[in-house]
C-alpha positions as CSV (number, residue, x, y, z in Angstrom):
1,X,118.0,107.8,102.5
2,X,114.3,108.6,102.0
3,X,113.5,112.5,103.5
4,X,110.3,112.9,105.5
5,X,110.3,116.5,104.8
6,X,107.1,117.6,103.7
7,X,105.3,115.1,105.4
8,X,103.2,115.2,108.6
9,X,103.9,113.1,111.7
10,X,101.5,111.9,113.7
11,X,102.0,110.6,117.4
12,X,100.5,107.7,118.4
13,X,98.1,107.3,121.1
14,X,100.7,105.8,123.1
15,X,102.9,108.8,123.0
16,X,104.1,109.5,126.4
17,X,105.6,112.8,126.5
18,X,103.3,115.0,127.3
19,X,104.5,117.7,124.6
20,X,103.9,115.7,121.7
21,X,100.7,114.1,123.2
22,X,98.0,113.5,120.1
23,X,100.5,116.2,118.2
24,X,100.2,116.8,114.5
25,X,104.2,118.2,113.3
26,X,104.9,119.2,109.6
27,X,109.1,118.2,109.0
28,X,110.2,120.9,107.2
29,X,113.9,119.4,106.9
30,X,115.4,115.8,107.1
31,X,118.6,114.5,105.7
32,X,121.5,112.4,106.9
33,X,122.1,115.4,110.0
34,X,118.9,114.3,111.8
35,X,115.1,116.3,111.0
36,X,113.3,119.6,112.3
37,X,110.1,120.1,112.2
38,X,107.0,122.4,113.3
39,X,103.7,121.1,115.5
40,X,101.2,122.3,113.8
41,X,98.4,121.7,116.7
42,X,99.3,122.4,120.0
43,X,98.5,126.2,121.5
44,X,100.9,128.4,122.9
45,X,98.8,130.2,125.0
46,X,98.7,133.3,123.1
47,X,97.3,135.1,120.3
48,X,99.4,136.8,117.4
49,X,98.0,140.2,118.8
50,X,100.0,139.7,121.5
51,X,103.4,138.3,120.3
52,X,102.8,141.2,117.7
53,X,102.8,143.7,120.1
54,X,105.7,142.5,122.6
55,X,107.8,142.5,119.3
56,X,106.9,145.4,117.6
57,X,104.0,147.8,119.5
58,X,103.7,150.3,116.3
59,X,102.5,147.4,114.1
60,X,98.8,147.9,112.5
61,X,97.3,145.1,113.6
62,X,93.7,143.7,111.9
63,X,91.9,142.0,114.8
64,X,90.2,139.5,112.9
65,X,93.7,138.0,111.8
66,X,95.3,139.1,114.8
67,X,92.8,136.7,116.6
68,X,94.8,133.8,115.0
69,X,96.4,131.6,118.1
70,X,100.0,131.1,118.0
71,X,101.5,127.5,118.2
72,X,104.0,125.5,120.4
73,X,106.0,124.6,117.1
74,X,108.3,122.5,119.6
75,X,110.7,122.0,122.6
76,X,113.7,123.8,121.2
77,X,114.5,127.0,120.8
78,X,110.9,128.7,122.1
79,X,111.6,132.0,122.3
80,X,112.4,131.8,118.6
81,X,109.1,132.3,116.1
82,X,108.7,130.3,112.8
83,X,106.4,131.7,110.6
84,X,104.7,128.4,108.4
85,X,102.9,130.1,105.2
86,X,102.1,130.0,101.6
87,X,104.2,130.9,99.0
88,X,104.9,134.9,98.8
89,X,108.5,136.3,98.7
90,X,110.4,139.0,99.6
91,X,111.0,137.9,103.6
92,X,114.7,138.4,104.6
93,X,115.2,135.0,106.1
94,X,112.7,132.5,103.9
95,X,112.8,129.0,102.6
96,X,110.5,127.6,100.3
97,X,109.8,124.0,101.1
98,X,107.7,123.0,98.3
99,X,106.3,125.1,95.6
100,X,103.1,126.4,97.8
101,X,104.6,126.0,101.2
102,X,107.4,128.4,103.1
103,X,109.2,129.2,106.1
104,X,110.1,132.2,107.3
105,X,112.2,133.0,110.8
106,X,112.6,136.8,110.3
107,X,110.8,139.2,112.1
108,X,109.9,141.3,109.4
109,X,107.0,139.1,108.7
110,X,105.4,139.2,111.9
111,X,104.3,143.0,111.7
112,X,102.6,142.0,108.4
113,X,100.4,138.7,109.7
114,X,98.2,141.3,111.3
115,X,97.3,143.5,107.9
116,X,97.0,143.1,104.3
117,X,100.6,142.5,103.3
118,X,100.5,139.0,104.7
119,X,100.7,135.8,103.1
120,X,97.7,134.6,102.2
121,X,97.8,131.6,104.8
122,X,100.0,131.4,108.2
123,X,100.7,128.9,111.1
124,X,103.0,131.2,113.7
125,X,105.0,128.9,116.4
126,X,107.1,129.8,119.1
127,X,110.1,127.0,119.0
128,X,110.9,123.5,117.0
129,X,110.9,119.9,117.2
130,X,114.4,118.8,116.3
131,X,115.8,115.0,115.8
132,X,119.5,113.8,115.9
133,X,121.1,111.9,112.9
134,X,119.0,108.4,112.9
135,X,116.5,109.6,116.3
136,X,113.6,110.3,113.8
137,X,114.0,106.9,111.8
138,X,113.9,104.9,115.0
139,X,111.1,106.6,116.4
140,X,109.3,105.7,113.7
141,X,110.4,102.1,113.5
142,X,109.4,102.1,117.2
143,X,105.7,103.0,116.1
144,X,106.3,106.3,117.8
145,X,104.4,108.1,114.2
146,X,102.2,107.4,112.0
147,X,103.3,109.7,108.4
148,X,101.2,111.1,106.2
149,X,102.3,113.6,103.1
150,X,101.2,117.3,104.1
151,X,99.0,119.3,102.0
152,X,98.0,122.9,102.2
153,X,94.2,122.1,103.7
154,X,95.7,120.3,106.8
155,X,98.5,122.9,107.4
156,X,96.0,126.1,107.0
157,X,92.5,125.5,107.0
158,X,91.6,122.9,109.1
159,X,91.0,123.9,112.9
160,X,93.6,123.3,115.6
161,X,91.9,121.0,117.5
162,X,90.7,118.8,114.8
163,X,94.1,118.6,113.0
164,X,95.1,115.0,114.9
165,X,91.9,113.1,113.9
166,X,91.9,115.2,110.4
167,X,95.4,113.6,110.0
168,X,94.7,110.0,110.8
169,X,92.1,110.4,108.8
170,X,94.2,111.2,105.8
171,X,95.6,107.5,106.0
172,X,92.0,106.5,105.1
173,X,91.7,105.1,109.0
174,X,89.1,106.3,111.9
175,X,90.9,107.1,114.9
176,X,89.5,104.2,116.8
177,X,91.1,102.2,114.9
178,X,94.6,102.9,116.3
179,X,95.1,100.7,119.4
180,X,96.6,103.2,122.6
181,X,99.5,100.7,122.6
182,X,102.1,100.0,120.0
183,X,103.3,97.0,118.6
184,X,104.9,94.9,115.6
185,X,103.1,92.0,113.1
């Protein structure tokens, strides 16, 4: 079995459901138990200042980071925060998922995205994007995704809105170049 994890799907034009319309998700897991993974460009309609201080109002918060929008990481689980970020350990509940890339699902992060004593780079998402044994594999074969291996500048630095095209691009393709409808040769 080949793993997707650390790789970047991209939807299609033809993607349907409305959550994962033009959506850019980074697959932090895949094996023969199905894949989870993070969007990595759709907003959640708040910034970190906020979900800072419904979860912990003592925190000091910068504003300049705490200006940083939080993501809808998925349709599962979205009251639960995943914290996407460059290597730096000592979190309680961390997982490194390549040698520059972690994630963290413990709260004792979150009062430190807004100050100094944050990683250097961060992606917060409320929820996941989770696959059954196989779903993932057939979506693909269905010309659901385009892949694409992730790298650091995607993930972090480029802007929110300009992570789909940014993506496609990647593949060495302009995005006009994807017909709106799928199909096989």
């Amino acid at each position: 079995m080949n793993s997707f994890q650390n790789y970047l799907l991209i939807a299609m034009p033809s993607m349907e459901d409305p959550y994962f319309s033009r959506s850019v998700t980074y697959i932090c897991e895949h094996n023969e138990q199905g894949a989870m993974g993070l969007v990595i460009n759709q907003p959640a309609g708040m910034s970190l200042k906020e979900l800072i201080n419904q979860t912990d109002k003592e925190a000091i918060v910068d504003d300049e980071k705490a200006k940083n929008i939080v993501l809808a990481g998925g349709p599962v689980s979205q009251d639960r925060g995943f914290i996407l970020h460059t290597t730096q350990p000592g979190w309680s509940a961390s997982l490194a998922l390549t040698s520059e890339i972690m994630v963290t699902t413990s709260k004792d992060i979150l009062s430190s995205l807004g100050n100094s004593e944050a990683p250097e780079k961060s992606i917060v998402t409320l929820g996941y994007a989770g696959w059954s044994a196989g779903q993932l594999e057939e979506e693909i074969r269905a010309n659901s995704w385009l892949m694409v291996e992730a790298d650091t500048e995607l993930l972090f630095d480029t802007p929110i809105h300009k992570k789909w095209e940014a993506a496609v691009h990647k593949l060495g393709i302009d995005t006009w170049q994807i017909a709106p409808t799928a199909g096989n040769a």
